[in-house]
C-alpha positions in Angstrom: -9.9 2.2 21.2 -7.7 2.1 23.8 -5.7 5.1 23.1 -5.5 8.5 21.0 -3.4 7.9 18.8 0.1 5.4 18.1 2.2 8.9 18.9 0.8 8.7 22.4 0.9 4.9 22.8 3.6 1.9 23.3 4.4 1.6 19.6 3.0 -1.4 17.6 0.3 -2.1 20.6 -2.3 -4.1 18.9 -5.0 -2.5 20.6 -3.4 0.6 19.8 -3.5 0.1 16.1 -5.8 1.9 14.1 -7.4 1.9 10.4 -4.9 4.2 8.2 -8.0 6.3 7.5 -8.8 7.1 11.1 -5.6 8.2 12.4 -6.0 11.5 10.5 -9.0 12.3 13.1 -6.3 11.8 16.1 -7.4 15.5 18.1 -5.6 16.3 21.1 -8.3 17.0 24.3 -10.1 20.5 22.9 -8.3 20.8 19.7 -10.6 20.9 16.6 -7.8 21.3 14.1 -5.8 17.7 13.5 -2.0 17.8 12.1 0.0 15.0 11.5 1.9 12.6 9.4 4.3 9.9 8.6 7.4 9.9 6.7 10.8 7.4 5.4 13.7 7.9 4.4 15.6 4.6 2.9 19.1 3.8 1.0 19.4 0.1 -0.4 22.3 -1.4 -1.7 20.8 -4.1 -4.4 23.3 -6.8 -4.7 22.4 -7.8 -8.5 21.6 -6.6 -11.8 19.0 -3.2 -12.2 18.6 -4.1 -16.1 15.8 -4.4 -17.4 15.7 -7.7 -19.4 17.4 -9.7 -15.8 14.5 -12.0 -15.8 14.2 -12.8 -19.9 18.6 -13.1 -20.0 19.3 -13.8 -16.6 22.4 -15.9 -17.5 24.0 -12.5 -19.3 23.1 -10.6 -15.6 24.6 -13.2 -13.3 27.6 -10.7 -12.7 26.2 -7.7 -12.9 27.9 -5.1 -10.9 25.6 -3.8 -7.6 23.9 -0.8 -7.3 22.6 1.8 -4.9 19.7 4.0 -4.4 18.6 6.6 -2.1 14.6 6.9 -1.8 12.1 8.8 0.0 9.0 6.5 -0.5 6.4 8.1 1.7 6.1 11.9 3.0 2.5 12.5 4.9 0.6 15.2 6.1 -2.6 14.7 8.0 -5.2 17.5 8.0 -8.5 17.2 10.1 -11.1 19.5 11.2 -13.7 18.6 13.6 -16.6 20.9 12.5 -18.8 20.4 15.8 -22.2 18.6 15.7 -20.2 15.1 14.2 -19.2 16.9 11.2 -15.3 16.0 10.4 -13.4 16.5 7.6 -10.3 14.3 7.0 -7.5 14.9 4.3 -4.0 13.5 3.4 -1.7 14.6 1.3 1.5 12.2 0.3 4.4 13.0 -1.4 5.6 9.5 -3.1 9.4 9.7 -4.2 10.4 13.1 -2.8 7.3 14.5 -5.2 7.3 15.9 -8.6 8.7 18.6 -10.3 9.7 20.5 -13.7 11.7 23.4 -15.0 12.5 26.0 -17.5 15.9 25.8 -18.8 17.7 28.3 -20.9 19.8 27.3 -23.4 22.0 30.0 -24.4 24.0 27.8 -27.0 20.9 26.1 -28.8 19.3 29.0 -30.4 18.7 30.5 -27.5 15.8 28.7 -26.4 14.1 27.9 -23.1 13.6 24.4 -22.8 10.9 22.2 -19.8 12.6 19.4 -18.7 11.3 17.2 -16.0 13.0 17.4 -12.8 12.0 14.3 -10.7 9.8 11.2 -11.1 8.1 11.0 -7.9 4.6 11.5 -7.6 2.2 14.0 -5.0 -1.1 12.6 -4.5 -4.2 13.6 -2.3 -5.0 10.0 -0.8 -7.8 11.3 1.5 -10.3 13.9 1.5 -13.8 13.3 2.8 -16.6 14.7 5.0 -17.7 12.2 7.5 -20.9 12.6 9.9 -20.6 10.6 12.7 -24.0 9.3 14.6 -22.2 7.6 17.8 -19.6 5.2 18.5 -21.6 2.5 16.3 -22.3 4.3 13.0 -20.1 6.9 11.0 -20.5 7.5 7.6 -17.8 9.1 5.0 -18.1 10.4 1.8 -15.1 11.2 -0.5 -12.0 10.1 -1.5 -11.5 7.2 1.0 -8.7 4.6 1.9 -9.7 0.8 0.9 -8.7 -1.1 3.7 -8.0 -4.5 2.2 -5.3 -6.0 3.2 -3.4 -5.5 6.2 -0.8 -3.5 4.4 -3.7 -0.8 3.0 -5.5 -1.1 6.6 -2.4 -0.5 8.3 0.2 1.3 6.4 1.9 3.6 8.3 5.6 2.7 8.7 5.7 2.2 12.7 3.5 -0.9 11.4 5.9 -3.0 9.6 9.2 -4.3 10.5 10.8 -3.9 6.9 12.4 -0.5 5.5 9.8 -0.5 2.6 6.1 -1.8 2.9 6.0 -5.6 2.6 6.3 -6.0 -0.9 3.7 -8.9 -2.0 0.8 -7.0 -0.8 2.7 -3.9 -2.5 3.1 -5.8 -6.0 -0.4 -7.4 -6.5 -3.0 -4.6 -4.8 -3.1 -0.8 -5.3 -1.2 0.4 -2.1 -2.0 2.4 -0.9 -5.6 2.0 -2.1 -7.6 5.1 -2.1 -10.5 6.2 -4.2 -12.9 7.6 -4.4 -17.1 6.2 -3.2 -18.7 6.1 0.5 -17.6 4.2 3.2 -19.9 3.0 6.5 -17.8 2.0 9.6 -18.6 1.8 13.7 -17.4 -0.4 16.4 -19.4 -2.8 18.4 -17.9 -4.2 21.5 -14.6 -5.8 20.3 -15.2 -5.6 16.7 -14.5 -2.9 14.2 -16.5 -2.9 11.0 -16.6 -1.0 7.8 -18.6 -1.0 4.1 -17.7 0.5 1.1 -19.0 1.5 -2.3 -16.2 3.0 -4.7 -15.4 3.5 -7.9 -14.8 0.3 -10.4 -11.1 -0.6 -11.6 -10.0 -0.7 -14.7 -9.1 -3.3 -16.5 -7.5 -2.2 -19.3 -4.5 -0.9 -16.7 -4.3 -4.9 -14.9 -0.5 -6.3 -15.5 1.5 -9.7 -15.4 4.1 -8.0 -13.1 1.5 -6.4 -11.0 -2.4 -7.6 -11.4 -4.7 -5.8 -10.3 -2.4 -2.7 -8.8 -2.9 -0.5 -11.7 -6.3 -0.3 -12.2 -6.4 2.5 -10.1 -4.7 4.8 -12.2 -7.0 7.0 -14.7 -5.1 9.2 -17.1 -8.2 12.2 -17.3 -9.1 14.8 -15.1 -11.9 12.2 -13.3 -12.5 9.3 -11.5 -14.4 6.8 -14.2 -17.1 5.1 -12.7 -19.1 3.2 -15.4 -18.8 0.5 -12.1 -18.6 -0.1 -8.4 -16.4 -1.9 -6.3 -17.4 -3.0 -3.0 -15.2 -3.7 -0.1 -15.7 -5.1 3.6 -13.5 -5.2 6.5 -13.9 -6.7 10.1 -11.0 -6.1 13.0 -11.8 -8.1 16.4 -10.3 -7.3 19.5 -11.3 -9.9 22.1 -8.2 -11.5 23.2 -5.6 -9.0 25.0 -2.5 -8.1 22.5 -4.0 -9.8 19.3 -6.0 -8.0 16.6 -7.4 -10.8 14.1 -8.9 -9.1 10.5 -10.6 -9.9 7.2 -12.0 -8.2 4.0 -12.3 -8.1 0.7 -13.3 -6.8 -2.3 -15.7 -7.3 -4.9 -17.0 -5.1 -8.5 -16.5 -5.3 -12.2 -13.6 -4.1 -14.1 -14.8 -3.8 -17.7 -16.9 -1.4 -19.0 -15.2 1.0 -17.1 -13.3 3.0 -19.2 -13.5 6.3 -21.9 -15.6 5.8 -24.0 -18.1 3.6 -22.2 -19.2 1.9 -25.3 -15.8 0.9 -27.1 -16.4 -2.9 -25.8 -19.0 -3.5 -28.1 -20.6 -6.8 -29.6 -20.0 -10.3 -27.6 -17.3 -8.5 -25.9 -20.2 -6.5 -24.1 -20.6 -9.6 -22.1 -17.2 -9.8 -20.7 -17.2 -8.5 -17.2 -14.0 -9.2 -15.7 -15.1 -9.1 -12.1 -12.5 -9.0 -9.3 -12.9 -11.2 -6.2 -11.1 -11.2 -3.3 -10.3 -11.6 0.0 -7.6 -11.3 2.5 -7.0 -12.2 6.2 -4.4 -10.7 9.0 -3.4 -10.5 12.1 -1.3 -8.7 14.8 -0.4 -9.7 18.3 2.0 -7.3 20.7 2.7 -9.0 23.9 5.2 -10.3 26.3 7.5 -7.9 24.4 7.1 -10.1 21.0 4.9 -8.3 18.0 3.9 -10.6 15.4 2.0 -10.1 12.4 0.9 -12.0 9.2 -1.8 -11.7 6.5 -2.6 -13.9 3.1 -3.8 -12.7 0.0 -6.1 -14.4 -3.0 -7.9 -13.1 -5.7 -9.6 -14.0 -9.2 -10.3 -11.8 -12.2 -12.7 -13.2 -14.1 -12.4 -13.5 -18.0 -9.0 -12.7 -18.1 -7.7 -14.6 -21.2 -10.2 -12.9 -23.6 -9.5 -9.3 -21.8 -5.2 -9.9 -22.4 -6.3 -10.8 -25.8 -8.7 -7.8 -26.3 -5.4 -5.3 -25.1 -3.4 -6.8 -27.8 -2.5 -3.9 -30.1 -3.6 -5.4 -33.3 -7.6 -5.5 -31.9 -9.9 -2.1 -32.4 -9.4 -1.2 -29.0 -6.6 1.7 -28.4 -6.9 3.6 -26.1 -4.2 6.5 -24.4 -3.3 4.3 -21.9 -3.5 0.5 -23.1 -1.4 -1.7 -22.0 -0.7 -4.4 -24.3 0.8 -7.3 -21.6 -1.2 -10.3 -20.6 -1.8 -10.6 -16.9 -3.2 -13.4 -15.3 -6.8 -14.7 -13.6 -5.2 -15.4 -10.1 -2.9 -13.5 -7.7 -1.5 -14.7 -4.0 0.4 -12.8 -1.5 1.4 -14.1 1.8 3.8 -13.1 4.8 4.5 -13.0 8.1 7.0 -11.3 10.7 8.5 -11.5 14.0 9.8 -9.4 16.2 11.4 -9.5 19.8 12.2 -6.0 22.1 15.6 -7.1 23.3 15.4 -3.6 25.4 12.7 -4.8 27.2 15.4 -7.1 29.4 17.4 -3.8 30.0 15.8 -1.8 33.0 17.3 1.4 32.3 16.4 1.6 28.4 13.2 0.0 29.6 12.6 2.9 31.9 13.3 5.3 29.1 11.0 4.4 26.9 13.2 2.6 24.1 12.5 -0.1 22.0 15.0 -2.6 20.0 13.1 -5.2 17.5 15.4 -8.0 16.4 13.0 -9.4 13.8 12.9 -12.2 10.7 10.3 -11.6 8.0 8.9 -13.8 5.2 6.7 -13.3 2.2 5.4 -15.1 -1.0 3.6 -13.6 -3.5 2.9 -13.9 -7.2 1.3 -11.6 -9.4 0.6 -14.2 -12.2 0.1 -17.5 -10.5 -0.1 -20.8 -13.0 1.2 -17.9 -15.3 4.0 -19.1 -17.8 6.6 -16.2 -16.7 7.7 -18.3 -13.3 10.1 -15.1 -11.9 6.6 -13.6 -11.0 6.7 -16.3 -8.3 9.1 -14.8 -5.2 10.3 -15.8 -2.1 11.8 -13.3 0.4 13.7 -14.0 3.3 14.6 -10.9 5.6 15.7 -10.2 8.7 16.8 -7.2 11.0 16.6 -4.9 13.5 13.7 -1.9 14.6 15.6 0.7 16.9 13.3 3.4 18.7 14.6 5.9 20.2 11.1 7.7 20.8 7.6 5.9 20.8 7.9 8.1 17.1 10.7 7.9 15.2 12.3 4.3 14.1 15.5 3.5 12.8 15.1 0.5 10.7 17.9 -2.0 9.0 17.7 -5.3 7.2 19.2 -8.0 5.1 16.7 -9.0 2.8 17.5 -11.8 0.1 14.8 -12.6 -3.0 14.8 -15.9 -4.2 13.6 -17.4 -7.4 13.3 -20.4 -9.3 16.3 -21.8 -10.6 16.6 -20.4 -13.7 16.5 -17.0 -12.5 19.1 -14.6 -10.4 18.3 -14.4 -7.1 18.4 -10.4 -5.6 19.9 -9.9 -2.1 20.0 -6.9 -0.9 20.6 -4.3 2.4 18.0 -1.5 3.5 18.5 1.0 6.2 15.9 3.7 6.8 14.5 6.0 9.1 10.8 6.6 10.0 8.5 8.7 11.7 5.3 8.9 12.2 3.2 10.8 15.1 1.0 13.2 15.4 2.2 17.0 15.8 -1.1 19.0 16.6 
């Protein structure tokens, strides 16, 4: 690669950019032990209605007052360990939502009685931890709990790596993101290319939505990782032409069958398989002082009908967490932004290292494509500006408006944040 690390690099370089997973390895020159992170902070003022039933009544939510929200969506720490010999060990812990917490309470006027109430709804989850032996430049192999890098938002999520205040949301809606489970991963480089292979554990298909397909099936309410069935994922980066990283991948395993108790789908059912396929493709190009990037979406769950139908809570199947929504066989997500360094036309601001992205971003996705709920199918037009101050720390602000069919509300809205993301050790 052509640096150490994005914190030590023109920001958004292509050739700079690097697989999420790898930049927790980032040592500095004779330092074993790796720290480091990424962060956001974001406020949004949402320019239509928060209820819930805005899509089944839009007409009663037309004039629905505004609201606003204060978020922290990502808070990363990066721990690596370079053992000696090729031995590494890579972890990450993220704190989604400002974390999770609970209390006692005491309630002097109800009986006196101490009461646990839940605190906050965020969520703190270890996205990485794995052992990897590396055997040269060519061939590394990594065992653990491993990022799935389909997708450029999974490959690339870090938030120096977007123009938007919150990750591009199509990719975000339709795909676990960030993906992370658990399996064994191979990956090298061979001239300009980057490669890697993975064998994880399956999703679950009882978890799969209309609102967001296949992103749940990640989630497992027990103390383990179910893995009745694999998934297997593949990504190639090339790096031939100056400025412009081109990538593919996908994905491919079997979501049924994959659940507690293994043998609840029983009779015919035994011979649904609902298998996931699909691929992706993305780009990124940073030259001339422009930084474009794009990627498009498509995947197919097979058998989907008779699964919806099997979740339905009339059937013998209950389970803890059954969902009882339909969701549909086909899911699409596509966008693409541009961005221009106005600084770069400054000498002085040049000289000090600043950046200023004006930038327009588009995106269509739908989670339930030919499905009959048509607000699943969204349009979003944004655009903005990317201020950096340091090669580290951005200060992000956009207008963003979603647009849907006719007969639904469309959802402006206006996102400022601040991001960092570097590594400190």
């Amino acid at each position: 690669m052509a640096c150490a690390a994005v914190a030590v690099c023109s920001p958004l370089a292509a050739d700079a950019q690097i697989v999420a997973a790898d930049s927790v390895m980032q040592h500095a020159k004779g330092s074993r032990l790796s720290v480091g992170g990424y962060g956001e902070v974001a406020y949004s003022r949402n320019f239509y209605s928060d209820s819930g039933n805005r899509y089944s009544s839009a007409k009663l939510h037309k004039n629905d007052p505004s609201h606003g929200r204060f978020d922290i969506p990502h808070a990363v720490i990066y721990l690596g360990y370079d053992f000696g010999k090729g031995w590494t060990l890579g972890t990450e812990i993220e704190f989604e939502h400002g974390g999770t917490g609970s209390a006692i309470e005491y309630e002097a006027e109800e009986s006196i009685e101490f009461e646990q109430e839940q605190e906050r709804g965020g969520e703190v989850e270890l996205e990485q931890f794995w052992i990897q032996k590396s055997f040269g430049r060519f061939a590394n192999i990594r065992a653990g709990h491993i990022v799935v890098p389909v997708g450029l938002t999974n490959a690339y999520h870090e938030p120096l790596n977007f123009f938007t205040v919150y990750r591009p949301e199509g990719e975000n809606t339709i795909l676990p993101c960030t993906w992370h489970q658990t399996g064994v991963s191979f990956w090298g480089h061979a001239g300009d290319f980057r490669y890697e292979l993975q064998m994880i554990a399956g999703l679950d298909a009882w978890q799969f939505s209309r609102d967001n397909w296949i992103k749940p099936g990640t989630t497992k309410p027990f103390e383990f990782e179910v893995a009745n069935k694999y998934g297997f994922a593949a990504r190639v980066d090339n790096y031939t032409v100056p400025g412009l990283r081109l990538g593919v991948s996908g994905y491919f395993g079997q979501s049924m069958h994959n659940a507690v108790p293994h043998d609840m789908e029983k009779g015919n059912n035994k011979r649904i398989k609902g298998n996931i396929y699909l691929g992706a493709f993305d780009f990124t190009y940073n030259a001339h002082n422009w930084v474009a990037r794009g990627s498009a979406d498509y995947g197919y769950v097979s058998n989907a009908k008779e699964i919806s139908a099997m979740r339905k809570p009339n059937t013998q199947y209950v389970k803890p967490y059954q969902s009882n929504q339909v969701f549909g066989s086909h899911a699409i997500a596509t966008s693409v932004e541009v961005g221009y360094d106005v600084f770069s036309q400054i000498e002085k601001l040049r000289a000090a290292r600043q950046k200023m992205y004006v930038f327009g971003h588009f995106e269509y996705y739908n989670s339930c494509l030919g499905g009959s709920k048509e607000y699943t199918s969204k349009k979003i037009f944004a655009g903005g500006i990317n201020y950096y101050p340091l090669p580290q720390i951005c200060v992000k602000a956009e207008y963003s408006y979603r647009k849907f069919k006719q007969q639904y509300n469309d959802e402006p809205a206006l996102n400022i944040g601040v991001a960092y993301q570097g590594q400190f050790l």
